[in-house]
C-alpha positions in Angstrom: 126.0 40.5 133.2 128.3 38.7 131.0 130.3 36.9 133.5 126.6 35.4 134.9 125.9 34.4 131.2 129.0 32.7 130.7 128.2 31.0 134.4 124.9 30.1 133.2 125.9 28.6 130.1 128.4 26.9 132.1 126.2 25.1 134.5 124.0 24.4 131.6 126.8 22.7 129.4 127.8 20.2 133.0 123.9 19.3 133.3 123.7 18.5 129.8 126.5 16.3 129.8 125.5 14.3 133.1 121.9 13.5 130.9 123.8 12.3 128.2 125.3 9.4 130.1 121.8 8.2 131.2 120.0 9.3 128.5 119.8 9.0 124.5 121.3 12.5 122.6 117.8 13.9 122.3 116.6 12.9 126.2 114.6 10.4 125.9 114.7 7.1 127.9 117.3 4.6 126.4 116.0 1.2 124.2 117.8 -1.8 124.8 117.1 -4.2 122.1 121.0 -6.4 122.5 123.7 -6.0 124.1 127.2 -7.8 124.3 130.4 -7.3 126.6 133.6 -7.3 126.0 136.1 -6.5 128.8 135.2 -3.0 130.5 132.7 -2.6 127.8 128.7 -3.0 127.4 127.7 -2.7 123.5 123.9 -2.0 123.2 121.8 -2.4 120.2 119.7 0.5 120.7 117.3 0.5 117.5 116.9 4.2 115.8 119.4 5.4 118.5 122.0 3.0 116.8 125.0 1.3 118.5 125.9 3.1 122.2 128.9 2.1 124.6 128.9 1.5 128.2 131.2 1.7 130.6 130.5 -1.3 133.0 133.6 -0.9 135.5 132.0 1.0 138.1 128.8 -0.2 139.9 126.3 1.6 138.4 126.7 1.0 134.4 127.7 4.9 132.3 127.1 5.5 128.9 130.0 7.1 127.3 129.0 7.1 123.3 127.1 6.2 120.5 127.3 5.3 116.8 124.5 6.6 114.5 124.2 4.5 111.5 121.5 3.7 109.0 118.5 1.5 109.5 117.9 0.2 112.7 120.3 -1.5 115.4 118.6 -5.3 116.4 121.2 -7.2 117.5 124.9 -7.1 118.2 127.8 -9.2 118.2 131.2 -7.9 119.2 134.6 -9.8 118.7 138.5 -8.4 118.6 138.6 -4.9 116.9 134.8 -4.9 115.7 131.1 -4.7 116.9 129.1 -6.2 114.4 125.3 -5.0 114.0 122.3 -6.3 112.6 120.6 -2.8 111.1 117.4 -4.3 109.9 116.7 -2.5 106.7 120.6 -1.2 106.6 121.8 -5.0 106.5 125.3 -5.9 108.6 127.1 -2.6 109.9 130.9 -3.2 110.8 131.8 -0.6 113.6 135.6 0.1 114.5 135.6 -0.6 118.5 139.2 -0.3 118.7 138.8 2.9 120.7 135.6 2.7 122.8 135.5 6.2 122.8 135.8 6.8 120.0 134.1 3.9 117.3 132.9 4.4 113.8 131.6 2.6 111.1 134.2 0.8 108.9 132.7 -1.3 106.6 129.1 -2.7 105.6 127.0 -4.6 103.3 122.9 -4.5 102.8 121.5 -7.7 103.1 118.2 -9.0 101.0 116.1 -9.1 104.1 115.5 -6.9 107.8 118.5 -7.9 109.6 117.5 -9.4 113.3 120.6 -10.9 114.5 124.5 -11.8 113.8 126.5 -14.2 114.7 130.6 -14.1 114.3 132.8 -17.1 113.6 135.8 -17.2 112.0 136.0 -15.3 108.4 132.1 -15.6 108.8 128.8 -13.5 110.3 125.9 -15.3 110.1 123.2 -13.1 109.9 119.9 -13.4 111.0 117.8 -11.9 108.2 114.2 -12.3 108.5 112.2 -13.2 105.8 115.4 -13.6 103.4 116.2 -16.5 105.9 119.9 -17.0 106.6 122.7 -14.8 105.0 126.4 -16.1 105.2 129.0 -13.3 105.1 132.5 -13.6 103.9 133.8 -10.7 106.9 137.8 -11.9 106.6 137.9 -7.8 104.8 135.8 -5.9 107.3 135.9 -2.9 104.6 134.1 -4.8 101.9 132.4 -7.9 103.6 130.5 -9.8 100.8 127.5 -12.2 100.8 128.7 -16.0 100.0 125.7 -17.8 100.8 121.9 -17.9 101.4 119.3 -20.4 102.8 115.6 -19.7 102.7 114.4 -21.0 105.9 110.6 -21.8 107.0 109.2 -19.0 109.4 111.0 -15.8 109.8 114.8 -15.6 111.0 114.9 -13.8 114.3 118.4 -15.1 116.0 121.3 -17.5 115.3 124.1 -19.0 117.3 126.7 -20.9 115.8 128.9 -24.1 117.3 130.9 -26.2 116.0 129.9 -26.8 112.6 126.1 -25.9 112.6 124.1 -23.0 112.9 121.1 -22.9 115.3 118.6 -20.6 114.0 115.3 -19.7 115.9 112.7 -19.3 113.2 110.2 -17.3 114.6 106.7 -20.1 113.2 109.4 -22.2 111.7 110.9 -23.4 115.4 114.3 -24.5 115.4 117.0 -24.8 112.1 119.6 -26.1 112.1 122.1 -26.1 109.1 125.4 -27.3 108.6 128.3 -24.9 108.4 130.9 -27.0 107.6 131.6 -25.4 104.3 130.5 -22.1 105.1 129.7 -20.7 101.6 127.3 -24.1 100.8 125.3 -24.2 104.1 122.8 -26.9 104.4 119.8 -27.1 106.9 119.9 -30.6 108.1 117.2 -30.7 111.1 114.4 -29.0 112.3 112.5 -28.4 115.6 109.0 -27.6 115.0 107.5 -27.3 118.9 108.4 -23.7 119.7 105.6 -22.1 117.9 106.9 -18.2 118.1 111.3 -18.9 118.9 112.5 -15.4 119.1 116.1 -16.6 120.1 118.8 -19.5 120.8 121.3 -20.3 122.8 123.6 -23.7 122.7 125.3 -25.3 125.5 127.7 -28.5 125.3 124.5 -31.0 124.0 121.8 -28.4 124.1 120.2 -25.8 122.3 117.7 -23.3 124.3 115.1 -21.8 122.6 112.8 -18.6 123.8 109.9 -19.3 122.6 107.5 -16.2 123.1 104.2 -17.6 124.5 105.3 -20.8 125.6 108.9 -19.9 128.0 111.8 -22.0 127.1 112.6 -25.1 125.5 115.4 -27.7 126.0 116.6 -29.1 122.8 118.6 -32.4 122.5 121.2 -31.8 119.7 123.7 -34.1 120.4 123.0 -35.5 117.4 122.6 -32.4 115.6 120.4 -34.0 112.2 118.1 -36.0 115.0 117.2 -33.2 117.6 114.6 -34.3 120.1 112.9 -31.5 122.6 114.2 -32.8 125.9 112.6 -30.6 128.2 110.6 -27.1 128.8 109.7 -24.8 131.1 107.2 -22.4 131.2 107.2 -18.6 131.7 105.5 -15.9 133.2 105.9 -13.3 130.5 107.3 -13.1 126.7 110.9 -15.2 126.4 112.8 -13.2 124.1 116.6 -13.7 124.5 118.3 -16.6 126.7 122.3 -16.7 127.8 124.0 -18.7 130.7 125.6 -17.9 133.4 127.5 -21.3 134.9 124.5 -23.8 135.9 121.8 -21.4 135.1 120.0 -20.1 131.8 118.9 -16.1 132.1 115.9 -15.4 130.3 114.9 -12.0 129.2 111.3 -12.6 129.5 110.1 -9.1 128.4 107.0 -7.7 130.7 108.0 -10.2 133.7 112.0 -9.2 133.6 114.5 -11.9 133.9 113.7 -15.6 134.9 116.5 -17.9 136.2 115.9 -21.2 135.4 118.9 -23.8 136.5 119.5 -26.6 133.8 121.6 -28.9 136.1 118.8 -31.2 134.7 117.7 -30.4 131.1 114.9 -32.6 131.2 113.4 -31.0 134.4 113.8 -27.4 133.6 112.7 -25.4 136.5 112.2 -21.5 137.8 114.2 -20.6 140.9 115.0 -16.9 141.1 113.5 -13.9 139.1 114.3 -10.0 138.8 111.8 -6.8 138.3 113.6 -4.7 136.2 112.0 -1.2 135.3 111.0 -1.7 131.7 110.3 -4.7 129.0 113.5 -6.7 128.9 114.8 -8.0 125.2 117.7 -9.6 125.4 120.6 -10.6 127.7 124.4 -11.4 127.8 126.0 -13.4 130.5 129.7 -13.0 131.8 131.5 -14.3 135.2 128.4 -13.9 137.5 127.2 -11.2 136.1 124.1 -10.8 133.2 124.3 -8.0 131.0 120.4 -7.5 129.9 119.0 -5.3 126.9 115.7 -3.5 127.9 113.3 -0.8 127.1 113.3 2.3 128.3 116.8 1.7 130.8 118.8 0.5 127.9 120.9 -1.8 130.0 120.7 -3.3 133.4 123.4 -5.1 135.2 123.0 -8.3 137.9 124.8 -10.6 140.1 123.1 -14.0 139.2 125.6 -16.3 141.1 125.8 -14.9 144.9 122.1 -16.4 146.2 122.1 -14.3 148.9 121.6 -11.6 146.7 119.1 -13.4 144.2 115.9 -11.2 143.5 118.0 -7.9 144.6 118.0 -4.5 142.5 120.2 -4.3 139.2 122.7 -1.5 138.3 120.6 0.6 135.3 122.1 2.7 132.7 118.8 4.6 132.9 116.0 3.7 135.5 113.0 5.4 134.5 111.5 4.5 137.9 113.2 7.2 139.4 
């Protein structure tokens, strides 16, 4: 009798390990809210489920740990020994990824606002923060980052990218920002964009910035001239554009009930549709690497496609969890 206990308990312990690498600790499906990759591994912002780690080497995607940490997990940004998270009500959250393994917090610092997004440059995050608009963080200690800057910002900040010496901030109602970071602890906003009605996120290439605009697809920004930005181009959608990332001539939209839209930018001016993927649950965001995109979803947490080989366009994705099945 003993010996089938211990058997049971056995087989039991093995099936409860193989859900945890598809599943969230408690068994339910997996949010994917953002997600960034660094070499082997996928970092997904997972919301109340907090920061969890992917191992992207083998062909279908295995989740191998999480972080629990206060607040909420948004966004992430992940650069040399850290993952940086945007928390919401928690602020920034500095997690150790120096062991994927094994990662824990190491330093953080609440922000006035619901943090949304972070961006990493330098001794800097910016940090996406809502209705407190743009936070600047002094990161250079990751034990005891500190707030060096502000800027109130029209609309609601939602997600930031930062080039050069300007932030691009999408604005939610306030459109496009952009403020020079030149001097990082006196930012300035310089321009502003006010076409996309609802920006949820922004991504900038060489002369242009992208902008997911919820209702209205994406939107090719001039910024060349970064205090004289002219909209250049657009390109509608079939569902909600919510995060945007390139992958060599082409811009990968998460575009939430409709999955991911490929739209090639060879010609900003004449944005255009060409390939699109079904993907098992409401995509949020997406990360592109070699010829692969990374993309943040609910319910699968993170699903993983080859965007370059057109043979293979509008194929099945690689999930960490597929729900469908």
């Amino acid at each position: 009798m003993t010996r089938s206990v211990s058997w049971l308990l056995v087989c039991a312990t093995i099936f409860l390990s193989m859900m945890l690498g598809t599943k969230g600790a408690d068994g339910e499906e997996l949010p994917g809210l953002d997600v960034y990759v660094i070499g082997q591994h996928a970092y997904i912002a997972g919301g109340l489920q907090g920061l969890y780690v992917a191992d992207i080497r083998p062909a279908q995607p295995k989740r191998i740990t999480a972080v629990d940490m206060p607040g909420e997990a948004l966004g992430v940004f992940a650069i040399g020994s850290y993952a940086y998270v945007a928390a919401g009500s928690a602020g920034l959250q500095i997690i150790d990824i120096r062991k994927p393994v094994s990662p824990g917090i190491h330093g953080s610092i609440d922000t006035p606002g619901d943090a949304r997004d972070v961006y990493v440059f330098g001794d800097y995050a910016c940090v996406a923060d809502a209705q407190a608009g743009l936070q600047v963080i002094n990161v250079r200690d990751a034990m005891r980052p500190r707030i060096v800057a502000s800027v109130a910002i029209p609309g609601e900040a939602r997600s930031v990218y930062v080039t050069g010496d300007h932030a691009f901030v999408a604005a939610g109602s306030g459109g496009l920002q952009i403020i020079n970071m030149k001097r990082p602890a006196r930012p300035k906003i310089v321009a502003s964009v006010s076409a996309p009605r609802d920006a949820r996120a922004v991504h900038v290439i060489s002369d242009y910035a992208y902008v997911a605009d919820f209702s209205d697809g994406i939107y090719a920004i001039d910024v060349s001239n970064p205090v004289n930005p002219r909209i250049a181009g657009q390109a509608d959608t079939p569902g909600e554009a919510q995060g945007v990332y390139h992958v060599y001539d082409l811009l990968i939209v998460a575009d939430g009930s409709r999955g991911l839209q490929l739209i090639s930018i060879r010609e900003p001016q004449s944005l255009r549709v060409v390939a699109s993927y079904d993907t098992p649950g409401e995509t949020r965001n997406v990360y592109g690497l070699a010829s692969s995109a990374y993309v943040a979803g609910l319910g699968f947490g993170l699903g993983v496609f080859d965007v370059i080989d057109r043979s293979r366009l509008n194929t099945p994705g690689h999930f960490l969890f597929n729900p469908a099945r």
